[in-house]
N, C-alpha and C positions, 0 to 999 in steps of 0.2 A: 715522313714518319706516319701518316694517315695513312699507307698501305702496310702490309705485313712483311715487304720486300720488295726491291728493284731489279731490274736486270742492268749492270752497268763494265766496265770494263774491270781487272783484277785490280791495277792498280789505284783505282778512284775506289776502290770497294774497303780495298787495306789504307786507305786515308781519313774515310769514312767512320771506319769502326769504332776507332778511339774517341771520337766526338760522338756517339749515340746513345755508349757503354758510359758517358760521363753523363750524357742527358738524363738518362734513365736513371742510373745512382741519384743523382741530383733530385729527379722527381722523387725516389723513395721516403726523401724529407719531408715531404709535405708540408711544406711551411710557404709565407707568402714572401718571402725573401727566395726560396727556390723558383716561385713561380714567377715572377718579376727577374730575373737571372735568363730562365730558359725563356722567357719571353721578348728577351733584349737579345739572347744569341739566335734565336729563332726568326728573327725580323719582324717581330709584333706580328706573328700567326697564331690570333687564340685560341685554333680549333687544334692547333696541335700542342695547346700546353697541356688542354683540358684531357683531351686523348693520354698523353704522359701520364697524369696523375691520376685521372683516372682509369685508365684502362692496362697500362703498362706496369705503373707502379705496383699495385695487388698481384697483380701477376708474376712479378720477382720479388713480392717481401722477403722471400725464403732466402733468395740467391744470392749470392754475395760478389757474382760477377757472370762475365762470358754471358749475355744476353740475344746476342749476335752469332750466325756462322757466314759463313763466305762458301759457297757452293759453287764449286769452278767449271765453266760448261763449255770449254773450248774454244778452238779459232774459232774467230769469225772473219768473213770474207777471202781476199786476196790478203791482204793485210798480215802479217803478222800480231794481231788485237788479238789476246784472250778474256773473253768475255765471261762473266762470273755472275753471282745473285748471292746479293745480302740481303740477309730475313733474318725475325725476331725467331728463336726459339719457343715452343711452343711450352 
């Protein structure tokens, strides 16, 4: 979550979303029961609660969801792998 987006495969990307979209709701509370939450799902990473609350949370007080898109960018390789990028909306 310290970047604004991954490159990763489509289906780790649609696994993904619903756990970011609930971090980000969560941080909008701003309370220290949210932050102790996203801190325990997070794995005790404090640069990305801080980042949440403060940088993500202001940025969708407005929004009431879909914070996330899924940008699909084709095969990759030999393989049948399609490879995708989830980013925060701006």
């Amino acid at each position: 979550m310290l970047q604004e987006g991954i490159t990763t495969t489509v289906a780790k990307a649609k696994e993904l979303r619903p756990f970011i979209e609930r971090m980000v709701s969560m941080s909008k509370k701003n309370s220290l029961a949210s932050r102790r939450i996203i801190d325990t799902r997070m794995g005790g990473a404090s640069d990305v609660v801080k980042k949440l609350h403060d940088v993500y949370a202001p940025r969708y007080a407005k929004r009431a969801g879909g914070y996330t898109r899924i940008i699909r960018l084709g095969q990759v390789g030999k393989r049948v792998i399609e490879a995708a990028r989830i980013e925060f909306v701006q």
